[in-house]
N, C-alpha and C positions, 0 to 999 in steps of 0.2 A: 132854580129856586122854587120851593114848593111851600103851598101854606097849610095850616095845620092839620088838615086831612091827608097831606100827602099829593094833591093836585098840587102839577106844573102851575106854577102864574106868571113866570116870566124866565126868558134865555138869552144868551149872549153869546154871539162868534167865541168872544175873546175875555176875557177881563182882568184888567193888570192892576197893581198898586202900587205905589210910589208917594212916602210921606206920606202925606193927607189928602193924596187923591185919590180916587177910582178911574179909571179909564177903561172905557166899555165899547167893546169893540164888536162892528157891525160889518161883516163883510160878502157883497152881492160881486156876480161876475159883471154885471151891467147897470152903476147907480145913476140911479132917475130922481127926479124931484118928489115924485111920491114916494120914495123911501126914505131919501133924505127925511120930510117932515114927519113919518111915522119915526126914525131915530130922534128926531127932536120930542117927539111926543112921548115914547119910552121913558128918554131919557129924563122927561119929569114926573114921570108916574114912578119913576125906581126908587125914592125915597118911601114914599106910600105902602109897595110891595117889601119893600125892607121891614116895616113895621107889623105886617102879618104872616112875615115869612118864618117856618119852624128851625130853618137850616141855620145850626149859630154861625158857620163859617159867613155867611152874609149879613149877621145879624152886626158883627164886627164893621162891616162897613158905614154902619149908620154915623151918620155926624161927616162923613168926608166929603170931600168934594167931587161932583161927577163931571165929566169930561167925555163928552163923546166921541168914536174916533171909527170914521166914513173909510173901509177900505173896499177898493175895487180893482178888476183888471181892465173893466172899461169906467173912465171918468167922463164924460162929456164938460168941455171946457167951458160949456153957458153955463153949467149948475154952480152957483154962486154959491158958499158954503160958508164963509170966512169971516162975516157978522153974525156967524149961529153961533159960534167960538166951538166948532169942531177939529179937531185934528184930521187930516185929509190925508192918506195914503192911495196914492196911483202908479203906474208905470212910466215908467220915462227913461229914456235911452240908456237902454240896457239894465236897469234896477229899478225901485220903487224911489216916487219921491216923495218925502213928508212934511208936508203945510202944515206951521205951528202956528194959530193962535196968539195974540200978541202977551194974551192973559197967563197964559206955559211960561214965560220968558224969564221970570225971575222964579222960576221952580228952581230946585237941588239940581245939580250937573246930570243926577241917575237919573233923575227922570226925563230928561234930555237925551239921556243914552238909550235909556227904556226905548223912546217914540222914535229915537231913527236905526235900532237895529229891528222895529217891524219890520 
């Protein structure tokens, strides 16, 4: 995403749509709690950047819902994530596992399909 000069002001791993959300995907080999909170904090400045961004393809996204979505190959099991209402992708015996949010649960079936073929 760039603003009207052309300067970068904001990136994402990942970024899906589904209905009327966004899901913005952030992923480190080793998530910490200070990544965590800078995803949380991102993740409320990205309306803000959407409003001075020249790119229309993002400009589309204004008005939807953002959805943060934590993937890692290391999860450490203390990082508590799950009152932030992110979507949690980890490893787990043998495949990725992915923590929904209670808030996801009455989405469309696709975006359910979207979050566990991460």
């Amino acid at each position: 995403m760039h603003d009207k000069t052309g300067k970068p002001i904001m990136e994402w791993d990942g970024i899906f749509i589904c209905c009327n959300k966004v899901f913005l995907c952030e992923s480190k080999h080793k998530m910490t709690e200070e990544k965590i909170t800078m995803l949380v904090k991102r993740l409320m400045e990205f309306s803000n950047k959407l409003e001075v961004t020249k790119d229309f393809e993002f400009k589309k996204l204004l008005g939807m819902e953002r959805i943060g979505v934590a993937c890692a190959t290391f999860f450490p099991r203390e990082l508590s994530v799950n009152e932030l209402g992110l979507v949690v992708a980890y490893p787990g015996g043998g495949r990725y596992c992915v923590e929904v949010p209670s808030k996801i649960y009455g989405c469309h079936k696709w975006c359910n399909y979207l979050l566990f073929v991460l």
